[in-house]
VOTISE-475185 format. One record per residue (C-alpha): residue number from 0; residue in three letters; y, z, x. Coordinates in nm, 4 decimals. Each point is the difference from the previous one (the first is absolute). Example, Ala and Ser with C-alpha at 12.3 -4.5 7.8 and 13.67 -1.06 7.14 Angstrom:
seq, type, Y, Z, X
0, ALA, -0.4500, 0.7800, 1.2300
1, SER, 0.3440, -0.0660, 0.1370
//
This chain:
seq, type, Y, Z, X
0, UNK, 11.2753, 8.8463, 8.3995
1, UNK, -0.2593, 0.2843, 0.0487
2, UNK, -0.2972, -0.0637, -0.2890
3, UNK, -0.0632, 0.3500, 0.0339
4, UNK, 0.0810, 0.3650, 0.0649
5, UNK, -0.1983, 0.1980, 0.2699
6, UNK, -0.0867, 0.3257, -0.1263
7, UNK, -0.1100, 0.2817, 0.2994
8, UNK, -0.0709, 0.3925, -0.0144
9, UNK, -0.1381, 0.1630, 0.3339
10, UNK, -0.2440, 0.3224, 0.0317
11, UNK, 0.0439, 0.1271, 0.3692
12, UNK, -0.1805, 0.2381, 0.1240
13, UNK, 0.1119, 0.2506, 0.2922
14, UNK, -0.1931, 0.2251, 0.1811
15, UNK, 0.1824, 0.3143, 0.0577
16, UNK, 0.0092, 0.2477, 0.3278
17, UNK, -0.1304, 0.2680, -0.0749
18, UNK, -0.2432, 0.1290, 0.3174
19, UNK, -0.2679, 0.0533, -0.3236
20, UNK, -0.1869, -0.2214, -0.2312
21, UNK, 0.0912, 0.0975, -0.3375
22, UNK, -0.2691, 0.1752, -0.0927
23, UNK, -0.1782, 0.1409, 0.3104
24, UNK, 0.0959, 0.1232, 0.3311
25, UNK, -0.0667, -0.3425, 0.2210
26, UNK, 0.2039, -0.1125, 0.2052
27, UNK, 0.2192, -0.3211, -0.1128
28, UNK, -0.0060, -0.1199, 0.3773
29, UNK, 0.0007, -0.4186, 0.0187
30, UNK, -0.2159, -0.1646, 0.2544
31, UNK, -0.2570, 0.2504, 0.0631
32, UNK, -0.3870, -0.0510, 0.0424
33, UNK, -0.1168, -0.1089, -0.3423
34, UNK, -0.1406, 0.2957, -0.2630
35, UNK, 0.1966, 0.1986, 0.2681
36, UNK, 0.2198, 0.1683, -0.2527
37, UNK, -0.2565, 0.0303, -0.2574
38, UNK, -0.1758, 0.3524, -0.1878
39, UNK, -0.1733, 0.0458, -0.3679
40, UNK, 0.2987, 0.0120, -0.2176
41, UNK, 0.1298, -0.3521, 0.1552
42, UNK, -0.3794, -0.1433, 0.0365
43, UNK, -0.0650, 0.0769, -0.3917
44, UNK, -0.2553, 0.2075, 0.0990
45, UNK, -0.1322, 0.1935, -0.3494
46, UNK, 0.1432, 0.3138, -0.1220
47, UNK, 0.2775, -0.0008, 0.2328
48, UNK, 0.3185, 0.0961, -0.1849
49, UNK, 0.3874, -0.1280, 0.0983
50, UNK, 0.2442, 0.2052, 0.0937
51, UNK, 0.3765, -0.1715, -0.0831
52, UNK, 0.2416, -0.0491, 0.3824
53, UNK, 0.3168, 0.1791, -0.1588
54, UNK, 0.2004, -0.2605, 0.2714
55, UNK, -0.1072, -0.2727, -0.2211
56, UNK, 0.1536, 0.1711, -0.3062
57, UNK, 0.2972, 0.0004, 0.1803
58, UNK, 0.0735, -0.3303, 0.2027
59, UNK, -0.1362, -0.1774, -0.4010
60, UNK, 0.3135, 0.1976, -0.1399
61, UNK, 0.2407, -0.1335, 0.2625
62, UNK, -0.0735, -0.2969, 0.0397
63, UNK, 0.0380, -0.0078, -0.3922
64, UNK, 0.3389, 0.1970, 0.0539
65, UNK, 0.0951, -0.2298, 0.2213
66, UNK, -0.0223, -0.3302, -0.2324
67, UNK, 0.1292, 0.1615, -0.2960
68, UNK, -0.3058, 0.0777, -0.2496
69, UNK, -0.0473, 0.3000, -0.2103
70, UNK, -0.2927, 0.2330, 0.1862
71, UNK, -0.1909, 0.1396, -0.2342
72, UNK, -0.0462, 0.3523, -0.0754
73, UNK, -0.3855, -0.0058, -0.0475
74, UNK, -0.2280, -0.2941, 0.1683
75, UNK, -0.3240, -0.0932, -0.0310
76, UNK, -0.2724, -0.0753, 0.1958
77, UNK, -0.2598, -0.2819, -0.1090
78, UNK, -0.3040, -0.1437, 0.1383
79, UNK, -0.0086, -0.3925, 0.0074
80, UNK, -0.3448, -0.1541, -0.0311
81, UNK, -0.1328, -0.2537, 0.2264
82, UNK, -0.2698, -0.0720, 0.2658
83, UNK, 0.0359, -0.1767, 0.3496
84, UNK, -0.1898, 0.1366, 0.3004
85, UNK, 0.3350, 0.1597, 0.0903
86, UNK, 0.0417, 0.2339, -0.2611
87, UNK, -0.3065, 0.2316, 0.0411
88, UNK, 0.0948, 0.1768, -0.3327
89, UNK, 0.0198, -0.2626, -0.1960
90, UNK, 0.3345, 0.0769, -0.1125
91, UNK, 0.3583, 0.0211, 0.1230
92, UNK, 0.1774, 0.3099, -0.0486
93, UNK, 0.3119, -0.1174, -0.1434
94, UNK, 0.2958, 0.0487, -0.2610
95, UNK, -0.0060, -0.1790, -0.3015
96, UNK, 0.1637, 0.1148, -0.3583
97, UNK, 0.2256, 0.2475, 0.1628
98, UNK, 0.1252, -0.0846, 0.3535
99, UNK, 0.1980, 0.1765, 0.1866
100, UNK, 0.3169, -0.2219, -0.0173
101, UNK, 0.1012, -0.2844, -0.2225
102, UNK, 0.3065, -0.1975, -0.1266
103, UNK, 0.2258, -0.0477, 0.3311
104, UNK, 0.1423, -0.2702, 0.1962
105, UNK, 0.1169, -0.1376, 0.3108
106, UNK, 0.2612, -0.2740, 0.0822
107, UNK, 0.0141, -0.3281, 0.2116
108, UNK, 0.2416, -0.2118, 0.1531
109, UNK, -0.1425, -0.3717, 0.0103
110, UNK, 0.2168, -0.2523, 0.1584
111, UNK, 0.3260, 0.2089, -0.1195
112, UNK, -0.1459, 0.0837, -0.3474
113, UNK, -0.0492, 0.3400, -0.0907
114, UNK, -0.2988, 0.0576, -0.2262
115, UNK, -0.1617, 0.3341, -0.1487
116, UNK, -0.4214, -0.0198, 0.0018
117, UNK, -0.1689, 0.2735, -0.2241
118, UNK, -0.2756, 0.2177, 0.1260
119, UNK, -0.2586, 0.0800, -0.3122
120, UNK, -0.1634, 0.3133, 0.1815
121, UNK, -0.0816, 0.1330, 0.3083
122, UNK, -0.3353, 0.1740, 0.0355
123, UNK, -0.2305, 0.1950, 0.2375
124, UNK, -0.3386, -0.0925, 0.0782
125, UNK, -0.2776, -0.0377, 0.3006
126, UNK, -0.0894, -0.2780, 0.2278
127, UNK, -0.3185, -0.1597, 0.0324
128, UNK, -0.2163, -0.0944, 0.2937
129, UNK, -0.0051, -0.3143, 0.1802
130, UNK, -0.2758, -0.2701, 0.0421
131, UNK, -0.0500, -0.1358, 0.3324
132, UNK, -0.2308, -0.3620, -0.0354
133, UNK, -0.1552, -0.1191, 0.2981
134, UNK, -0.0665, -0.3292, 0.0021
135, UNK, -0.2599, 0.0230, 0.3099
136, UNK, -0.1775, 0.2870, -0.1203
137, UNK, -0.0152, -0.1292, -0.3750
138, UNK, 0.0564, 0.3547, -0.1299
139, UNK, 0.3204, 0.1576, -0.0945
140, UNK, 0.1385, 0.3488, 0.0719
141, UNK, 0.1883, 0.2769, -0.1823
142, UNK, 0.2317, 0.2126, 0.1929
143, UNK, 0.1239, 0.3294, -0.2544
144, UNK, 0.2595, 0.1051, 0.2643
145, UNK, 0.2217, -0.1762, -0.2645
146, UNK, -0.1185, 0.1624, -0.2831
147, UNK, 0.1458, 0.2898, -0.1556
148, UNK, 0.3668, -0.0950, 0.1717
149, UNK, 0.3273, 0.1161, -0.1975
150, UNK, 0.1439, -0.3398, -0.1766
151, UNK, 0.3041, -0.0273, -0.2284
152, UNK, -0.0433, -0.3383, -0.2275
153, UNK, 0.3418, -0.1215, -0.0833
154, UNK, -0.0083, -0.2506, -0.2901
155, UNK, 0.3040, -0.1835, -0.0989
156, UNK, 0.0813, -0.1685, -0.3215
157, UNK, -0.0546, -0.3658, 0.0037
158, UNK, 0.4126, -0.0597, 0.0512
159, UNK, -0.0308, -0.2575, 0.2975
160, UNK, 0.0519, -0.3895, 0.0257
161, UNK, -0.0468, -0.0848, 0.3325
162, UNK, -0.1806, 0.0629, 0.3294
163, UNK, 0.3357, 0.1079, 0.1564
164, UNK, 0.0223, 0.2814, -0.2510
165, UNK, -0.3033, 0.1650, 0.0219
166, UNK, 0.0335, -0.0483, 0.3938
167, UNK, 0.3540, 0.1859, -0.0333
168, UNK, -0.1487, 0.2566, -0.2459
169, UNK, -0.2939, 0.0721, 0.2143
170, UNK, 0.2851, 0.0407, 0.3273
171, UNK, 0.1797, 0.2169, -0.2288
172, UNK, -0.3120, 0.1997, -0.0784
173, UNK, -0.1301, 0.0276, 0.3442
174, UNK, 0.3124, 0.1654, 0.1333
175, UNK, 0.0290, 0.2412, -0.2833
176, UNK, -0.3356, 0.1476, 0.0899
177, UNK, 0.0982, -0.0340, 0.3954
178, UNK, 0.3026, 0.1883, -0.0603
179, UNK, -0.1896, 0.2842, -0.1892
180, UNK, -0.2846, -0.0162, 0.2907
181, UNK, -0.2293, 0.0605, -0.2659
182, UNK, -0.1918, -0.3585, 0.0883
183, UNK, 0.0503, -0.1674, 0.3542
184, UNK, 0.0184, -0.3649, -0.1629
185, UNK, -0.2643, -0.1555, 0.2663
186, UNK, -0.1611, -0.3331, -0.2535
187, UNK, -0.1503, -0.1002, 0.3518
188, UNK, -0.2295, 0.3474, -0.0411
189, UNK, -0.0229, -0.0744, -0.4062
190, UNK, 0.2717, 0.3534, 0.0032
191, UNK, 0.2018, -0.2840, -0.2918
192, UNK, -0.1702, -0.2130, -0.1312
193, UNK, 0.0274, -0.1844, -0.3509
194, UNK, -0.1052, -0.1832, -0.2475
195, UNK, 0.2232, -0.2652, -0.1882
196, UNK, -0.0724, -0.1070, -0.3509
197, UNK, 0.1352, -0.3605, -0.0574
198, UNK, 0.0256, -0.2170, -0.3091
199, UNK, 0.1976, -0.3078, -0.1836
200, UNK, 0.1297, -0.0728, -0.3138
201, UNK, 0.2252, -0.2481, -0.1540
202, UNK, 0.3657, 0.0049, 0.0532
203, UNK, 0.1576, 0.2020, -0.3042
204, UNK, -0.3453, 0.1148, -0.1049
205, UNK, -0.0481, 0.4088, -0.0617
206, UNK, -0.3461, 0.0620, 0.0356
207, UNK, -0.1348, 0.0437, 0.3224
208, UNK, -0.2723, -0.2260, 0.1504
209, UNK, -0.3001, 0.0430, 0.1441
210, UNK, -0.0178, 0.2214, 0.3121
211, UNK, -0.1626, -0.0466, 0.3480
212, UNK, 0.0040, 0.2922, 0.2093
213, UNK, -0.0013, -0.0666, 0.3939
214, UNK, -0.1682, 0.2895, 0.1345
215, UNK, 0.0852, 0.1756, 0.3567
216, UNK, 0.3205, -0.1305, 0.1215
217, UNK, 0.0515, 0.1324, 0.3170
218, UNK, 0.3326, -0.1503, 0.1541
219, UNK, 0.2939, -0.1489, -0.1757
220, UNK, -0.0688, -0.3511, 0.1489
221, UNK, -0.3438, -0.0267, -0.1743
222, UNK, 0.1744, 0.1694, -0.3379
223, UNK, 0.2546, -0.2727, 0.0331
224, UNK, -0.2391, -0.2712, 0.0774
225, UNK, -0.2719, 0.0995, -0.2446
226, UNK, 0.2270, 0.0123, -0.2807
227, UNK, 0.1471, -0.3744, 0.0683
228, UNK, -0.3332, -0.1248, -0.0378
229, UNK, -0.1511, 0.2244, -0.2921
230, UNK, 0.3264, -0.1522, -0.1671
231, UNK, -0.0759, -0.3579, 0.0984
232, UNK, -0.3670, 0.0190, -0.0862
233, UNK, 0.0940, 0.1782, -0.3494
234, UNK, 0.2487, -0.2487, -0.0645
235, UNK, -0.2381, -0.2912, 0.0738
236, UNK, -0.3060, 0.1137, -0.2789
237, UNK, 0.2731, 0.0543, -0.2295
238, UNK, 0.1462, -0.3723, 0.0713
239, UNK, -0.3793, -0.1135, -0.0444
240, UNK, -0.0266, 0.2022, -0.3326
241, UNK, -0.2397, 0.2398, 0.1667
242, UNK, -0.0222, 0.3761, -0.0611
243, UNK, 0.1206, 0.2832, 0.2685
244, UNK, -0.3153, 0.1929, 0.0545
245, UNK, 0.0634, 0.3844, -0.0250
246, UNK, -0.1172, 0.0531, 0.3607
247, UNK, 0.0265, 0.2160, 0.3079
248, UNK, 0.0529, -0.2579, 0.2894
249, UNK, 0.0074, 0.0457, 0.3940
250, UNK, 0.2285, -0.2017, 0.2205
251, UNK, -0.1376, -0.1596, 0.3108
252, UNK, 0.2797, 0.0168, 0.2742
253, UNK, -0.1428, -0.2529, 0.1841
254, UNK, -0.0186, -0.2877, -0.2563
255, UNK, 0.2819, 0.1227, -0.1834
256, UNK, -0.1779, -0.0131, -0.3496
257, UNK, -0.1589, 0.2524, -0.2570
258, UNK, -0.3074, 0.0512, -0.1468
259, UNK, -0.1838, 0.1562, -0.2355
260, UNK, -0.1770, 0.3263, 0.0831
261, UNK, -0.0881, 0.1091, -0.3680
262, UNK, 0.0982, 0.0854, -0.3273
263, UNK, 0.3105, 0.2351, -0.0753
264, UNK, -0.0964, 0.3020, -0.1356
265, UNK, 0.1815, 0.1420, -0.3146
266, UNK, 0.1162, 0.4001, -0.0195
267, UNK, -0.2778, 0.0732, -0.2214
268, UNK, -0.3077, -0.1659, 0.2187
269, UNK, 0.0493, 0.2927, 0.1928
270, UNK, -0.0877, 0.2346, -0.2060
271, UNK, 0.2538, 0.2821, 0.0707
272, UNK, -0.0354, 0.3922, -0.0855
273, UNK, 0.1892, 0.2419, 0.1042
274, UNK, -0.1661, 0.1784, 0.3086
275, UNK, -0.2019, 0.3134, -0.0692
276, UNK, 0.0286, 0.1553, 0.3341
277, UNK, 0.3737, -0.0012, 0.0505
278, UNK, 0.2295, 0.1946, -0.2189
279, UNK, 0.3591, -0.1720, -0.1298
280, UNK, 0.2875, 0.0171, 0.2284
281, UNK, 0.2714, 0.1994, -0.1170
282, UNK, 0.3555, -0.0402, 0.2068
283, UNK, 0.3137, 0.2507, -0.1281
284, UNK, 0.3510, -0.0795, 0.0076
285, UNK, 0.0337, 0.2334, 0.2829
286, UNK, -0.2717, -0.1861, 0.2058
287, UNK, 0.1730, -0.3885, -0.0953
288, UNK, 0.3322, 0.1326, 0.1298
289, UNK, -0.1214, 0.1158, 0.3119
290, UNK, -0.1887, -0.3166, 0.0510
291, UNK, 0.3310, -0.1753, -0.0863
292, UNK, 0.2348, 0.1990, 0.2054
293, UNK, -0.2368, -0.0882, 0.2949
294, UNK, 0.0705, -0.4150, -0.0475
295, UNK, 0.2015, -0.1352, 0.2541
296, UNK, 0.2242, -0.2325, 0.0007
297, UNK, -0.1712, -0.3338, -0.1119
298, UNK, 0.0118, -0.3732, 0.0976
299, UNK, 0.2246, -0.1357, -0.2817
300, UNK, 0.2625, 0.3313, 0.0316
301, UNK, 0.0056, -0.0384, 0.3778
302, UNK, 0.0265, -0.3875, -0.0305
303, UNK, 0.3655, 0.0652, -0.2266
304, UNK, 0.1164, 0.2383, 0.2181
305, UNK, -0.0324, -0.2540, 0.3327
306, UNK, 0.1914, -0.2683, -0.2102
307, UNK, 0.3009, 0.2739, -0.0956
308, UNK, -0.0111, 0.2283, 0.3166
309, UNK, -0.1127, -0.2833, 0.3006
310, UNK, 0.1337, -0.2744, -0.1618
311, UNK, -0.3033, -0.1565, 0.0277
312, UNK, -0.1001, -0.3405, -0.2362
313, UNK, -0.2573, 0.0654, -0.2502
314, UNK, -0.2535, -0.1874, 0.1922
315, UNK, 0.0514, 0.1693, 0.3301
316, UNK, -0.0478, 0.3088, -0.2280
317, UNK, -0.2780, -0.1154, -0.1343
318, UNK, -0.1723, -0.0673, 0.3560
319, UNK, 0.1118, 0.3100, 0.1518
320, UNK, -0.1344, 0.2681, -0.2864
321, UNK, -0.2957, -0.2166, -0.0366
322, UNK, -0.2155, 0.2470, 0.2461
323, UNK, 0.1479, 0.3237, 0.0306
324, UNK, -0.0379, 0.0337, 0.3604
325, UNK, 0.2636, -0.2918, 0.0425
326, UNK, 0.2064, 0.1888, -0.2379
327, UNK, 0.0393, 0.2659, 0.1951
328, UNK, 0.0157, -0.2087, 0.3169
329, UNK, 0.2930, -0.1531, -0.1412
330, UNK, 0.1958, 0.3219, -0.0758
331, UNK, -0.0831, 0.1512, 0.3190
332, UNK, 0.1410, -0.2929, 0.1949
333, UNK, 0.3197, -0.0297, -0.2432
334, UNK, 0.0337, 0.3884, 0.0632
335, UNK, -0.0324, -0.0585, 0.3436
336, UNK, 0.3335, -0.2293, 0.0058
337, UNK, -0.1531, -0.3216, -0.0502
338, UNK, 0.1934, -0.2650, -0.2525
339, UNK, -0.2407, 0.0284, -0.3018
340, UNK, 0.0134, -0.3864, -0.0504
341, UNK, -0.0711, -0.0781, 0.3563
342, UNK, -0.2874, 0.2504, 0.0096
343, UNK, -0.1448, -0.1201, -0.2899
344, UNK, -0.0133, -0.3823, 0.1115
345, UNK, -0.1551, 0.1298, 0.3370
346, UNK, -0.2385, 0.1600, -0.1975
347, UNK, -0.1478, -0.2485, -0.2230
348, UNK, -0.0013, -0.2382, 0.3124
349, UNK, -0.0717, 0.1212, 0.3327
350, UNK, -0.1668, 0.3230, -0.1049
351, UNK, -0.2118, -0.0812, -0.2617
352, UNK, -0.1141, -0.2997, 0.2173
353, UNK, -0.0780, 0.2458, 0.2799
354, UNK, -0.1731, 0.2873, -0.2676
355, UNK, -0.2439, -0.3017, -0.1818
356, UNK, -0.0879, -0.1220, 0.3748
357, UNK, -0.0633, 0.3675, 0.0800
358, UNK, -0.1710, 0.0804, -0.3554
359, UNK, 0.1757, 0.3037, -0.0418
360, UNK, 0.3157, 0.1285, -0.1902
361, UNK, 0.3031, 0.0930, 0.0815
362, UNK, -0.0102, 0.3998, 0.0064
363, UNK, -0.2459, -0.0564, 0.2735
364, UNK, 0.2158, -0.2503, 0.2063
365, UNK, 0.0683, 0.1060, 0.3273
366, UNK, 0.3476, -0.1425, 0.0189
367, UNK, 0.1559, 0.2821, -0.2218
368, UNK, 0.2250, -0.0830, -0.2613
369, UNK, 0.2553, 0.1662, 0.2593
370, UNK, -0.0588, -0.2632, 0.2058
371, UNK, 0.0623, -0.3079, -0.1897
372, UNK, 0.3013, 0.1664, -0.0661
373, UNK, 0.1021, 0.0685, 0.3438
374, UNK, -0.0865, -0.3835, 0.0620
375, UNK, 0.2695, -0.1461, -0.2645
376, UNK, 0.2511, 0.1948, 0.0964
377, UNK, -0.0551, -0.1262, 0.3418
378, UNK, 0.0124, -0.3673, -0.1581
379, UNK, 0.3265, 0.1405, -0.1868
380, UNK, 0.1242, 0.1277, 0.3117
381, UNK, 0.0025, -0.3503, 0.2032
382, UNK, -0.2387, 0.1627, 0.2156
383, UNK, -0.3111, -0.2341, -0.0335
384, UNK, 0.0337, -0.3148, -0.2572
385, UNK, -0.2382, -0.0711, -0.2922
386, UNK, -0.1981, -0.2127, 0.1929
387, UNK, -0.1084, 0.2042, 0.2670
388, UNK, -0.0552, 0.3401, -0.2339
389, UNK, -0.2791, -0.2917, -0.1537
390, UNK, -0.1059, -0.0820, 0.3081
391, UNK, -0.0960, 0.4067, 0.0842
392, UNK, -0.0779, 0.0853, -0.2990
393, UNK, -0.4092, -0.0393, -0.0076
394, UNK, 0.0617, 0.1960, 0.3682
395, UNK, 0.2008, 0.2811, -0.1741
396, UNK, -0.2768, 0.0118, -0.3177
397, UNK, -0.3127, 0.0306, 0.2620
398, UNK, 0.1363, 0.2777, 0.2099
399, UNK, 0.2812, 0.1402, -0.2280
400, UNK, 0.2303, 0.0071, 0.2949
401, UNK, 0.3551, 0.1394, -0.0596
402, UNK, 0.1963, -0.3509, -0.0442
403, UNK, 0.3132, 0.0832, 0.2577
404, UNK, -0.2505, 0.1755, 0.2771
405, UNK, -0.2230, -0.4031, -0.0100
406, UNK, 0.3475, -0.1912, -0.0478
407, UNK, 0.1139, 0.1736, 0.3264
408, UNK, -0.2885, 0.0094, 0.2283
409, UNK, -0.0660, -0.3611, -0.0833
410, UNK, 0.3322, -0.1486, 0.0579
411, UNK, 0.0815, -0.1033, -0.3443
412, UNK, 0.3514, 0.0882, -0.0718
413, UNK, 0.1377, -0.2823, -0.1309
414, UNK, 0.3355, -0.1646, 0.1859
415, UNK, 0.3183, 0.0408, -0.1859
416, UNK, 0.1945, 0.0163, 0.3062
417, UNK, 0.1793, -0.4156, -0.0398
418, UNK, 0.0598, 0.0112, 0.4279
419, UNK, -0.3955, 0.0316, 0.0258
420, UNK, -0.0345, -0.2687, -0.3136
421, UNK, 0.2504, -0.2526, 0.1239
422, UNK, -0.2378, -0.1195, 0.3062
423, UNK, -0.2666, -0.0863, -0.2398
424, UNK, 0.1983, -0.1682, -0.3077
425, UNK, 0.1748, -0.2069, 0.3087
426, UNK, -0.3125, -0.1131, 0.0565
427, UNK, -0.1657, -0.1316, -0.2981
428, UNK, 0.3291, -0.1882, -0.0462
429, UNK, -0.0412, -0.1439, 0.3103
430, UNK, -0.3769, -0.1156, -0.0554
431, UNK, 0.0907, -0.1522, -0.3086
432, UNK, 0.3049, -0.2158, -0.0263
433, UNK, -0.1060, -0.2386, -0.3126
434, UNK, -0.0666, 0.3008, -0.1899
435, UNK, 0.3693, 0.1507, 0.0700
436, UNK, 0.1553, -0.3485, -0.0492
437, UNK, -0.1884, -0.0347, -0.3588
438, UNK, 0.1351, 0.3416, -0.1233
439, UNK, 0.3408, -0.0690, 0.1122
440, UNK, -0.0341, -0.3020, -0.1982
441, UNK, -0.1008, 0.1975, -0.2946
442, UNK, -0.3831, 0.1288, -0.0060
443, UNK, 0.0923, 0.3466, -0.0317
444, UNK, -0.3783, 0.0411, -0.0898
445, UNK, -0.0702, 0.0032, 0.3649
446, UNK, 0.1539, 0.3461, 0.0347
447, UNK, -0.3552, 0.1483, -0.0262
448, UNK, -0.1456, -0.2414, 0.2735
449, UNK, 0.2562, 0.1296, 0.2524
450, UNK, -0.0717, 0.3836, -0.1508
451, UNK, -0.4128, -0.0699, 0.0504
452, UNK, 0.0699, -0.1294, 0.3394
453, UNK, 0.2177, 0.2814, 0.1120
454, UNK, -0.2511, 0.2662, -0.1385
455, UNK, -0.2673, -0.1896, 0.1790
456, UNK, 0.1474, 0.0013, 0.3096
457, UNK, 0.1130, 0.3880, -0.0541
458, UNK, -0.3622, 0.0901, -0.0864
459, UNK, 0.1276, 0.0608, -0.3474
460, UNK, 0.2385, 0.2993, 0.1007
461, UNK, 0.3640, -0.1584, -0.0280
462, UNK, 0.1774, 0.1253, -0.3062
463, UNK, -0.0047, -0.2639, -0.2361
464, UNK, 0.2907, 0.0723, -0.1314
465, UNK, 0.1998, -0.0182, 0.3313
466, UNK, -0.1810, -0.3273, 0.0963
467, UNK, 0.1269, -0.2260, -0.3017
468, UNK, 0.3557, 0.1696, 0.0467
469, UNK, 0.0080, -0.0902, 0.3478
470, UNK, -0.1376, -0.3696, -0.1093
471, UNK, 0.2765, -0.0165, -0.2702
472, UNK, 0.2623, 0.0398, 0.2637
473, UNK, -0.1621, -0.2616, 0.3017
474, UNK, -0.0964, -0.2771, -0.2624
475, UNK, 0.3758, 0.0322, -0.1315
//
């Protein structure tokens, strides 16, 4: 029995797309030269004054729309004190006593269970720079391209147990803000990133423990790993009868351990004051309507309606409206007269094998969701088998050839004609008279040897189904 009860909230932070920092004109561009995208508002230069990106305003409210928290009327902006060569100003501009959006939710599925995670607030603030260290130069570098770039911090109440739920609640997250194309979900890029705060306590106990917070998370494997080992290592000290350090800790991919960076912070070492130089947000009930009437349909809506209109299982759902690109891949091919159940197991095999080799998703797959349709009704058709629509497919991906046109030209149609099969089951019969003895003696199990050998011989394009009818009838 478990000795104790893992206790985890996450703070994630998404960078939004807006073509603007937040609070100057500069371009939000990734990968440029570095202090590129850089002027005096975003370099803290003195007496520069903000002036608020009204997109930010916006894409805050809807992404708080979207997960069910009350946006507030009136917002604050605040300015959060602390120094690191990254933050020429010394301070964050961020949102502290009155956010933007608190007190919503979002719900998982984990291994079948449905489970509802609070979100405490959602607020705006500004990125920081970055420090490059170079070990052979023994200096280190500060690049403000980053600085000054619209973020949304999404904190959740501490309502998980497990890796696997905060892995599922950060999925769930990451295609809510996909779907609104308000963030483009890149953690490779730091786009979503987060921050997990772990801690134990006794089984049955109410009080929380002490909390470690693992610091810059940026793909669900390392959130998953980082976790099982904060958990391990806090478990250990507290079987020792040592003390769980209040802590900000790193995890080291590599080594698959954490360690410490420095001391967590409380609310108030920041110092926090509301920010002279940037008025209160005010948003009407006219404005929050608009905003709401612009939502699309979201990830868990879209996921019930593929169970009740597709047919679909809840984890083939789940998969599909995951990304919205293959959400709408899906619905194109089911609209273009594929079976929904057949085009979603071709999906989540061949196609998103194809679109991770090819790093890229599926709106901007050459094979057209028209296409993959085109190719299982071909397979429904008798025209090619299974098989062979595997065998083209990484041919059919590259080039995004029309399926019949390649099936055609390269000779492909599979035989369902028995006088042109008969020859070639004859045959294998012939080469192998032990094997047809032994089945008529009762190893029916070597129906599939004859079936592989007949394929074989056929280049894979005999009809299956005709070949073990025609075997049926020879092997009496």
């Amino acid at each position: 029995m478990a000795r104790y009860e893992t206790v985890i909230g996450v703070e994630v932070h998404a960078q939004l797309k807006t073509d603007s920092k937040i609070f100057c004109g500069c371009s939000t561009r990734f990968g440029v030269d570095p202090n590129e995208n850089v002027c005096p508002v975003c370099s803290g230069m003195p007496g520069v004054l903000p002036v608020l990106n009204a997109t930010v305003v916006e894409y805050a409210a809807k992404m708080g729309l979207a997960t069910g928290c009350t946006v507030n009327p009136v917002s604050v902006f605040a300015r959060k004190n602390y120094f690191y060569p990254d933050l020429p100003k010394g301070y964050q501009t961020s949102q502290f006593e009155q956010p933007i959006c608190e007190h919503g939710h979002i719900d998982i599925l984990v291994d079948g269970t449905a489970k509802r995670i609070g979100i405490t607030r959602i607020h705006m603030e500004e990125d920081a720079g970055k420090n490059i260290h170079s070990a052979a130069d023994n200096r280190s570098y500060v690049d403000l391209n980053r600085a000054c770039v619209p973020l949304i911090e999404i904190v959740s109440e501490p309502d998980m147990r497990s890796p696997e739920e905060v892995v599922a609640y950060l999925k769930a997250l990451r295609a809510i803000l996909v779907y609104l194309d308000i963030c483009d979900g890149n953690m490779e890029e730091g786009s979503f990133r987060c921050d997990a705060n772990v801690s134990l306590r006794p089984v049955g106990q109410a009080e929380f423990g002490t909390r470690a917070e693992l610091k810059n998370l940026n793909s669900f494997r390392h959130v998953q790993k980082a976790i099982e080992y904060e958990v391990e290592r806090q478990a250990d000290r507290l079987d020792d009868g040592l003390p769980v350090i209040q802590e900000t800790r790193l995890y080291d991919a590599n080594k698959n351990t954490t360690a410490s960076m420095r001391g967590k912070e409380e609310a108030h070492d920041y110092r926090y004051f509301p920010d002279p130089d940037l008025v209160p947000i005010r948003l009407d009930a006219a404005t929050l309507a608009r905003f709401a009437s612009e939502l699309p349909e979201l990830p868990e809506a879209r996921r019930a309606r593929f169970v009740s209109q597709y047919g679909l299982s809840d984890y083939d759902a789940l998969v599909l409206t995951a990304e919205r690109d293959m959400a709408e891949y899906f619905e194109a091919a089911a609209a273009a007269g594929a079976d929904p159940k057949k085009a979603a197991n071709w999906m989540q095999s061949e196609l998103m094998r194809e679109l991770n080799q090819a790093g890229i998703p599926a709106g901007q797959a050459k094979l057209t969701a028209d296409k993959l349709a085109a190719l299982i009704r071909l397979i429904d058709a008798g025209e090619i088998s299974g098989k062979i629509a595997k065998q083209i497919f990484p041919d059919l991906f590259a080039e995004g050839l029309d399926p019949a046109d390649y099936v055609r030209q390269k000779g492909l149609s599979q035989i369902s004609d028995s006088s042109a099969l008969e020859s070639a089951v004859d045959a294998v019969l012939a080469a192998n008279p032990a094997e047809v003895e032994a089945f008529r003696g009762g190893k029916t199990k070597l129906m599939g040897f004859f079936v592989g050998q007949i394929m074989k011989a056929t280049k894979g394009q005999a009809n299956p189904g005709l070949v073990n009818e025609m075997l049926r009838q020879k092997l009496g």
